[in-house]
N, C-alpha and C positions, 0 to 999 in steps of 0.2 A: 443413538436415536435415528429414526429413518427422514432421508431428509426429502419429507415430501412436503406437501402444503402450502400456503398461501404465504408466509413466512421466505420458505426456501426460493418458493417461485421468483416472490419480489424481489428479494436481493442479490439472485439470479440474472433475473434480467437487467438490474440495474448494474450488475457488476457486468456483465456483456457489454452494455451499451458503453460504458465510460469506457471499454477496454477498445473500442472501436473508435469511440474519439480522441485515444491516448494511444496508437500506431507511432505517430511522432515522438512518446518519449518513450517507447520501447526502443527505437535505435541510438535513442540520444544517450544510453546511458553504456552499453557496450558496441565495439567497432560493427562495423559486417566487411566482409569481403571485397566489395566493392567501392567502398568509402578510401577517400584520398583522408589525410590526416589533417588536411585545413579542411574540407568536409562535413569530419567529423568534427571538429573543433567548435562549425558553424551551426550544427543543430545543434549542438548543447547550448552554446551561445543564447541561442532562439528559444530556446525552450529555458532557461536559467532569467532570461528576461522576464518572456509571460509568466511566473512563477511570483517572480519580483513585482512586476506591474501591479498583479491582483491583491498587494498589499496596499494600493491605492496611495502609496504617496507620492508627492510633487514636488522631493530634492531631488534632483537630478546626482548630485552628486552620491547619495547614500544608494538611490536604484542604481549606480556604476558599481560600486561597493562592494553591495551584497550580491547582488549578479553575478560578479567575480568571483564571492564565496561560492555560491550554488557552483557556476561550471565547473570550476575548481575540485568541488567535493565528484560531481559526476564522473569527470575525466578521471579522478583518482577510485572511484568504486569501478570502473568500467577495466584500469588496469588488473587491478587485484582480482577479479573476472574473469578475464581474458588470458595472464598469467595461469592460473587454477584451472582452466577450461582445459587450455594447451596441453597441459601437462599431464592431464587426465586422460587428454585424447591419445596423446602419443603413449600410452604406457596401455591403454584398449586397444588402440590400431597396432600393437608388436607380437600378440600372443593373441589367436581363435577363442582361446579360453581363458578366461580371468584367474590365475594365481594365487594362495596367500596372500603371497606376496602382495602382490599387483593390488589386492583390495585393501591390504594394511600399508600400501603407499598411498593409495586415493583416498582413504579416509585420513588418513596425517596430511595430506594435500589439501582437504577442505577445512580439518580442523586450524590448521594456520594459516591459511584463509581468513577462517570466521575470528581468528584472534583480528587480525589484520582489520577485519571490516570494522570490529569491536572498537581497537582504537580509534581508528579513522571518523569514526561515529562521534565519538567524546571530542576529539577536538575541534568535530567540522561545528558542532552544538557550540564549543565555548569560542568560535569566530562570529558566531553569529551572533551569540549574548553579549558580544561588544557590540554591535551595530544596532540592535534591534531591540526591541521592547518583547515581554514576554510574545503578546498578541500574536507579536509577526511573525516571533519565530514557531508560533503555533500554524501561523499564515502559509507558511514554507513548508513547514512539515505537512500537512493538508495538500500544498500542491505538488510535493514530490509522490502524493500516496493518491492521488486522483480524488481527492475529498471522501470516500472509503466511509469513514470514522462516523464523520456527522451524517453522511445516509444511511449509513447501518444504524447508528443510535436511532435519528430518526424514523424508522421503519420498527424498531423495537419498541418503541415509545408509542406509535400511532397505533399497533397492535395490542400493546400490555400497556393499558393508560393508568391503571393500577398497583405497576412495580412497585416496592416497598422503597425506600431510599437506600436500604444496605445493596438491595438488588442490582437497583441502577448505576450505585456507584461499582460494584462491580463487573457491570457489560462496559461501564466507562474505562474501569483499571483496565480489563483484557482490551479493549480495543484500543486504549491508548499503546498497550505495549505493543499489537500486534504491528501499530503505525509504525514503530519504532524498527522494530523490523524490514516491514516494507521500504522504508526509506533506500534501504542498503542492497535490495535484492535487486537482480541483473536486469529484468523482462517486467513485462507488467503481467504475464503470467503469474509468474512467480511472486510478485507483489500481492495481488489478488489470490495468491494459497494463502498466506501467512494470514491475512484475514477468513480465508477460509477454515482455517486453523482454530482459528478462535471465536469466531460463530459455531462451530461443532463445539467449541467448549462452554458456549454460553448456553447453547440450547441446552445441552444434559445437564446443567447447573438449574436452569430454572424447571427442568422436568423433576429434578429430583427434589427439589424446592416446594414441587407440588402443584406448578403452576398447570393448568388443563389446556396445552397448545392448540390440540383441536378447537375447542370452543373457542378459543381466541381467537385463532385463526376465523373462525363461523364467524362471531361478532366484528373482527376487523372488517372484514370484505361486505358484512352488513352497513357500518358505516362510512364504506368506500360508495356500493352503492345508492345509499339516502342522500351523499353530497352531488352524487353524479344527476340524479336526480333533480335534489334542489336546483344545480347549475343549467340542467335542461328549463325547469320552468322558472329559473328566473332571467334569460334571454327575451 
């Protein structure tokens, strides 16, 4: 499906913007060059806090906790990262031109990797399901993925007010896995593909569905304007 429209635009821009106010936890999750190891230690810190805090609770003791878990999980995606990257890099920078070989060693390099992220994933979940209520750990996951999930549904919803429920519950299944995903990915680049992943897979699901995007699109932006409207004369 061509990804033009009032659909694409929105969640465009809104994925731009949060990628601009989330510079901070793109370093937070792999090293850079520059960075001392207490450094880096201290932006994950910082960023594993605000994460925590936005679950709004007032133990002190459970926000040291969990905070703990979060950095903990980042500092350990960031090696498994950083390991994988390495290795990649040094087997690209030996040979002008990529080998067999060379590309049947970097794809078993990312595949046990992606085992690696996989487990890491399942246990960092069941530290947190001792500490936390589903909610929060819903709460976590939302802020390790920049809140993604509920503005994309959001922006679906305000366009197609009409979904069926099998529909919605299905942009819900893809975008809760694509969270799932993102949680693990190195960059907020990268975090924002794997949702882009799956917005390509929702829109051809409701094209072929039969849903008429254009027109939706037409009517959404109609009543984006009637509210813009209302808000002007009711000042």
């Amino acid at each position: 499906m061509k990804r033009t429209g009032s659909l694409y635009v929105a969640l465009k821009t809104l994925t731009m913007l949060m990628m601009v106010l989330s510079v901070s936890l793109v370093s937070a999750q792999t090293t850079t060059p520059t960075q001392t190891k207490e450094e880096y230690k201290e932006v994950i810190a910082k960023r594993a806090d605000k994460i925590v805090a936005a679950l709004g609770s007032t133990d002190a003791v459970f926000n040291k906790k969990v905070s703990e878990i979060v950095a903990d999980q980042y500092i350990s995606l960031g090696s498994i990262h950083d390991e994988r990257n390495a290795k990649i890099k040094a087997i690209k920078t030996k040979d002008t031109v990529l080998t067999a070989d060379d590309k049947a060693a970097i794809d078993k390099l990312t595949a046990d990797a992606d085992k690696q992220l996989e487990k890491l994933h399942t246990k960092y979940l069941a530290k947190l399901s001792k500490q936390c209520t589903p909610e929060q750990v819903e709460g976590i996951k939302n802020g390790m993925t920049y809140n993604v999930l509920n503005v994309t549904l959001t922006a679906y919803h305000e366009m197609l007010p009409n979904l069926t429920p099998e529909q919605n519950k299905q942009i819900v299944d893809w975008l809760t896995e694509a969270r799932e995903h993102a949680m693990d990915a190195e960059s907020s680049d990268k975090k924002h593909a794997w949702f882009g992943k799956y917005k390509g897979r929702i829109n051809n699901y409701l094209a072929k569905a039969g849903v008429d995007m254009k027109q939706a699109e037409k009517e959404w932006m109609e009543r984006i304007r009637e509210k813009k409207e209302a808000a002007k004369q009711g000042k």
